[in-house]
N, C-alpha and C positions, 0 to 999 in steps of 0.2 A: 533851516528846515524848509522842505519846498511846500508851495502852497498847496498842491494835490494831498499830500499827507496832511495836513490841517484843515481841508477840507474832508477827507476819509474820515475822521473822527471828530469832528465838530459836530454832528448831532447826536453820538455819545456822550461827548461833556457836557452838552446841553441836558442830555436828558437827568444824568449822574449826578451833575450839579458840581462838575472837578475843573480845572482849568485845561486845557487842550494840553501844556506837555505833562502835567501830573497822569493825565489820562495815555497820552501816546506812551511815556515812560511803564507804569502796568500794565501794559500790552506788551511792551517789551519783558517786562518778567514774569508773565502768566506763559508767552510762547518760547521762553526759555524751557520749560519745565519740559515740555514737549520735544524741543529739541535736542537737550538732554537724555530721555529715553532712544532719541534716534542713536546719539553716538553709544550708549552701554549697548544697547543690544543688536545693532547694525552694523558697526564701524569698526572691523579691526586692520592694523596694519600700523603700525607708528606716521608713517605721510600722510594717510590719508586722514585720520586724528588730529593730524597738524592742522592738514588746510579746511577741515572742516571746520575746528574752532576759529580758526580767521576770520574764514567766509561770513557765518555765524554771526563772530563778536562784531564786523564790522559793517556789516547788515543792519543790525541793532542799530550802530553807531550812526550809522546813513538816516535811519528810521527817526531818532530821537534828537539827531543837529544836525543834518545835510554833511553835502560836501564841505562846506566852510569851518562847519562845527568841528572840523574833525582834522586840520590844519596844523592848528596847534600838536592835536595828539601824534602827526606824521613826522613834527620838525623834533618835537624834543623826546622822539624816541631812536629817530637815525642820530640826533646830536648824540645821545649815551651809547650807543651801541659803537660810534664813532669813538669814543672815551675811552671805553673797554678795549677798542682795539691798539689802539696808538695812546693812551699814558702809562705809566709804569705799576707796573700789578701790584707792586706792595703798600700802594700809595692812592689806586684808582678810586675808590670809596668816597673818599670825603669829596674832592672836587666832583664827582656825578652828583652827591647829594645836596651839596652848595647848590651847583647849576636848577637843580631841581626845583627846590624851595624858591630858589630867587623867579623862577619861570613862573611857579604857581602863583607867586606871593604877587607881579606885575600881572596876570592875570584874577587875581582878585581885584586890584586896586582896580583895574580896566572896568570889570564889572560893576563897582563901588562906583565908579562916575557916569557910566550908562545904566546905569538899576539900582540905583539907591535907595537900599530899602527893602527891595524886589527878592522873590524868592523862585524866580524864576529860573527852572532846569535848561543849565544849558553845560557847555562844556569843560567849564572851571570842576567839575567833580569827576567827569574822564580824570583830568590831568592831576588831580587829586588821591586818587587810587594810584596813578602810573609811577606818582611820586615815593608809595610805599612800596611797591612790587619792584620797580628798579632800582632802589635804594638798597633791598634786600637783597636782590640779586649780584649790585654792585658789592657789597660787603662778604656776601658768600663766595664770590669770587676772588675778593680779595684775600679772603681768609686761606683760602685751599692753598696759597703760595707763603701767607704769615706762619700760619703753624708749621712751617719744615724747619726754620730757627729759631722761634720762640713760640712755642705752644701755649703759654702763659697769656699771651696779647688776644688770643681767642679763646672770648667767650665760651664754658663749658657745654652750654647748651645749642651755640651756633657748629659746635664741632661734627657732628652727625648731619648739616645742612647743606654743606661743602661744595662748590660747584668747580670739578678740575678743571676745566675747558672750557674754552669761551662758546655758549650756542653757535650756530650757525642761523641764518637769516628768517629759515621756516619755524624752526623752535624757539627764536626769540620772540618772533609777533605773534606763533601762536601763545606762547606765555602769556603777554598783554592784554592781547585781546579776546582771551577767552571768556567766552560770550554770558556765563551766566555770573561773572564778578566785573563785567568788562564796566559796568556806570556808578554801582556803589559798593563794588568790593561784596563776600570779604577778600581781604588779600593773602598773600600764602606764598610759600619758599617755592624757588626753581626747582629745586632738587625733589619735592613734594612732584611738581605740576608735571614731570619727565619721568617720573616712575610712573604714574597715572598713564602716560601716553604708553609708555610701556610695559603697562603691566606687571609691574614688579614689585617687590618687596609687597604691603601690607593688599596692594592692586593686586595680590595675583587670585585673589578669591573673594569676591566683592560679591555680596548675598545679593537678592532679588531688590531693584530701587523702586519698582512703581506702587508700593504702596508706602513703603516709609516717605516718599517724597509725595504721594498725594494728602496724606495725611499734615503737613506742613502747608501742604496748596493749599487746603481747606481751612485751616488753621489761621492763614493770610488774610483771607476773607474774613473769618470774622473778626479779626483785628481791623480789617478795609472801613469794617460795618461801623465798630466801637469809636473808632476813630471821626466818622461821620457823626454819630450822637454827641460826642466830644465839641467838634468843632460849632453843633448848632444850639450847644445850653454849655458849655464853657468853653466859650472861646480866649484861649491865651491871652490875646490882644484887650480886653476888657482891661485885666490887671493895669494898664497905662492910660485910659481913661480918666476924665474928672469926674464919672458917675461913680467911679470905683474908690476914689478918694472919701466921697461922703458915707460910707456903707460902713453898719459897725467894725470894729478890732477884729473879733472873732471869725466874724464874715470872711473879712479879706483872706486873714489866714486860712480860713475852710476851701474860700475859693480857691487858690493861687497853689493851695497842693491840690487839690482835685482838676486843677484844671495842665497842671504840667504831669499831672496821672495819664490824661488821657493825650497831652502830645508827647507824651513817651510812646503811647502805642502807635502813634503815627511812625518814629524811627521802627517803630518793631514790625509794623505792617513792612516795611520797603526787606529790612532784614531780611525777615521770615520768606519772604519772595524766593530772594537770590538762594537764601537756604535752600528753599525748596526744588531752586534747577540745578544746585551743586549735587544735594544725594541723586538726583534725575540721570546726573551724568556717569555716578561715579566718582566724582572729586573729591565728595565731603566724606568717604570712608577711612578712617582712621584702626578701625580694629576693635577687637574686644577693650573695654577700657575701665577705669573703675567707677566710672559713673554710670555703668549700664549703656550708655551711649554710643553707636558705632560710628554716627555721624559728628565728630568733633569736628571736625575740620571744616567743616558746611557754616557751622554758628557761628555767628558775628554778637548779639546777646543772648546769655544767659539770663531768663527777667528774673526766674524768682530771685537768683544770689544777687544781681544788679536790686532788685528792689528789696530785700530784707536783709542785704548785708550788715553787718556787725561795724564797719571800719571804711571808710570814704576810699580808701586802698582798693578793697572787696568791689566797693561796688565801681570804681572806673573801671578793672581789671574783667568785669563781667559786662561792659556795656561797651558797645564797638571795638569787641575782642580784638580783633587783627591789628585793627590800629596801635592800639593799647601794645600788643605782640609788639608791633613794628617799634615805637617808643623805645620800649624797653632793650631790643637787641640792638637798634640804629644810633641810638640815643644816649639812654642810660649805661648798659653796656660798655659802651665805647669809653667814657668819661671814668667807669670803674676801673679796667684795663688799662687805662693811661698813665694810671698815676705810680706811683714806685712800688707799690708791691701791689699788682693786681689780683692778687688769691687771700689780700688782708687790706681791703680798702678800709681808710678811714670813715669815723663818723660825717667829719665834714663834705669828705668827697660823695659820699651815700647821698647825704643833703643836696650839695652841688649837682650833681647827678638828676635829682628828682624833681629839684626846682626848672633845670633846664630842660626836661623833658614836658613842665605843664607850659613853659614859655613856648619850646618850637610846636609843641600843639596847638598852643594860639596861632602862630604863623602860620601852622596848617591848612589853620581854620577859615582863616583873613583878618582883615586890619580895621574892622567895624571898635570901635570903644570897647564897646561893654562886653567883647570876648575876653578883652587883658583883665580889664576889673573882676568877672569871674573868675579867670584860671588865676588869679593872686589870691583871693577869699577862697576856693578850691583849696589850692596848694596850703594854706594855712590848715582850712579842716581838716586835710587828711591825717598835717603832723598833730593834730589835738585828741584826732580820732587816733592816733596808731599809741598816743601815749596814756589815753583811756582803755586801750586794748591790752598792753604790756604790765598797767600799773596792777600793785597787789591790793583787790578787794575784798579780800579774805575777812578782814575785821567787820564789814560792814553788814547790817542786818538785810535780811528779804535781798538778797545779792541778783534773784532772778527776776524781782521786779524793777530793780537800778539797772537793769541788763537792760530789758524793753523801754523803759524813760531814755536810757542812753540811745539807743535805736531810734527811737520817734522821733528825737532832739535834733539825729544826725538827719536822719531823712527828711523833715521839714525844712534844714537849714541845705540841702543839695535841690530841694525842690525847689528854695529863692535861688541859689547859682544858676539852676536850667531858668528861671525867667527872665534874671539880668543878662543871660545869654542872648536869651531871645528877641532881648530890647532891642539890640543894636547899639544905640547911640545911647548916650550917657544921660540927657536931656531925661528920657524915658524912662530910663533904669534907675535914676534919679527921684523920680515921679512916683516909682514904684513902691521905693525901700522906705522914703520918708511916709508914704500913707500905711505902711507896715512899722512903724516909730523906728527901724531899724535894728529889729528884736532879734534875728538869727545872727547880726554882725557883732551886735552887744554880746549876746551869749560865746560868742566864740572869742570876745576880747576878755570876758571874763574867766573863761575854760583855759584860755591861754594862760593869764597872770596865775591863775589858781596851781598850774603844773609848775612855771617858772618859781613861785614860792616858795609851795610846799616841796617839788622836788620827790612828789609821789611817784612820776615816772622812771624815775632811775633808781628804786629799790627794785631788788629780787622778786620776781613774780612766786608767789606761794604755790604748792602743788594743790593745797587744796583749793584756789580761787581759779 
């Protein structure tokens, strides 16, 4: 980042009280919104589309890491494009996605020994998103050439994603880097982002964007606001203190979900940004839908289903949607597909499947501790959560209030996973769980043996329950 641009907004951080790139980075998604209204109702012509989201995405890109920041994102986007052209199509997928992870995964560690600790915006979350958008791309690519001998190897819902041809040089980097998913996503199929350029299929009648997309602007803000209250009477970081240690049972616990309430809305404040330049452009239109919704494509969370979901499943599945997408077609998918009959996967491979999708999510994530311990105590809730959701509770009295005990039970025990996230290191998260006696991991050791026993989850679910 060159020093003119951190001088440009260093007496707005000051004033804000935000650190200079938290603050340079919401300038870049408040001017997204705007520029978005340029291309819907200025911009037609499929080229000129193109290079405008370039221009656009890589302006931003200039704006928020400089020329150096941006290095990274130049090499290991000609390396895939280089992939896609010279390895062999039925096969290209996995080695881009290999290449990928292992880029990102040496670009964490890097970061991990110059900012230890540090939550400092810089260009590990470019290369972050590019790793889901050309993974996607890679496998829709690959798929358009699988499905002509075996239909069965592709996924039923990647079938309609399909990408015959390989881009060419202007519609792949305008893909990447367009400008209002270019730093935190969300992320989205090729086949999506080239109908949009041209106007087709669900793009050929895209209502009026500037209010549905100012109404999300607005929206952003007062999440900006909520999040500030947050951060100066619950701050996260307390829960690892020794002041936090001595403070009643109750305490702790009231704190530590009220205080991962309010940095939930910090991801939602950045979300709701991008949301709100994807409807700006046109991108985030999906169509009449049956959620009332026309802008699906735009959301990255869902809060209410993310926070009042029924099942730890619900609520990953509505909280950094894309990702979650990407998982399941890059990941899970592939691992269901693989095995000998991919139209009747077994239970174990279901399991294998879902386990390795919370693993390379860690990898995603990076290589701090307390992400793996998380996504392992994750991964357990969601199998205790999915077989409290399937079991028959038909027998049991006041069914609607075991409904909301079960609810609260889940939600407190994902509100400690988001703080053992947030630790980092182990030392910390450590620090945390014993001044909490260890009461969410007890409950779910006990929730486990209680299913293992009884064997309640493998009876027929009642119609009536």
């Amino acid at each position: 980042m060159s020093f003119s641009v951190e001088m440009m907004f260093q007496p707005v951080s000051e004033l804000v009280g935000i650190p200079i790139d938290q603050t340079i980075l919401i300038f870049c998604f408040v001017i997204s919104v705007p520029l978005g209204w340029i291309q819907f109702y200025l911009l037609r012509g499929a080229i000129i589309r193109h290079i405008y989201s370039i221009i656009c995405g890589l302006s931003l890109g200039l704006i928020q890491f400089g020329p150096k920041g941006l290095l990274h994102f130049a090499f290991s986007s000609l390396a895939v494009y280089i992939m896609l052209l010279s390895l062999p199509r039925k096969k290209v997928a996995f080695p881009i996605l290999a290449f990928l992870i292992i880029y990102l995964s040496a670009m964490h560690i890097y970061r991990m020994i110059t900012d230890w600790m540090g939550w400092k915006m810089d260009a590990t979350g470019v290369q972050m998103l590019m790793t889901c958008k050309l993974s996607l791309l890679a496998y829709a690519y690959q798929d358009a050439e699988v499905i002509k001998t075996d239909e069965n190897r592709v996924p039923l819902e990647q079938k309609k994603i399909l990408v015959q041809k390989l881009p060419n040089l202007i519609e792949y980097y305008s893909y990447v880097c367009f400008y209002p998913s270019f730093s935190i996503g969300p992320s989205f199929e090729y086949k999506e982002y080239i109908d949009f350029i041209n106007t087709k299929e669900e793009f050929k009648n895209i209502p009026n964007t500037l209010w549905p997309s100012f109404k999300i602007l607005m929206f952003s803000f007062l999440c900006m606001g909520l999040t500030v209250i947050g951060d100066i009477y619950f701050p996260y970081m307390h829960c690892f203190t020794d002041e936090f240690v001595l403070h009643p049972f109750l305490y702790k616990v009231f704190y530590y979900n009220i205080s991962m309430c309010f940095c939930k809305i910090r991801y939602t404040t950045a979300w709701k940004f991008t949301e709100s330049a994807m409807i700006a452009s046109g991108m985030g239109y999906t169509g009449k839908s049956k959620t009332g919704n026309e802008w699906e494509r735009a959301v990255s969370i869902n809060w209410k289903k993310a926070e009042y979901a029924w099942t730890a499943k619900e609520m990953v599945e509505n909280w950094n949607i894309s990702v979650s997408v990407w998982l399941r077609r890059c990941i899970f998918n592939r691992i269901i597909v693989s095995g000998k009959d991919p139209l009747k996967p077994s239970s174990t491979r279901k399991s294998l499947a879902q386990h390795s999708s919370y693993i390379f999510s860690a990898f995603w994530h990076g290589f701090y501790p307390a992400y793996y311990v998380m996504f392992f105590w994750f991964s357990i809730t969601s199998e205790i959560s999915k077989m409290v959701f399937i079991s028959d509770w038909s027998w049991l009295p006041a069914k609607n209030t075991f409904k909301w005990i079960a609810w609260g039970l889940m939600w407190m025990i994902c509100n400690h996973h988001g703080v053992i996230f947030l630790s980092l290191e182990l030392s910390r998260a450590l620090k945390f769980v014993k001044s909490i006696h260890y009461l969410p991991m007890i409950l779910l050791i006990i929730g486990w043996s209680f299913f293992k026993v009884s064997g309640l989850h493998r009876r027929q679910k009642s119609k009536a329950s």
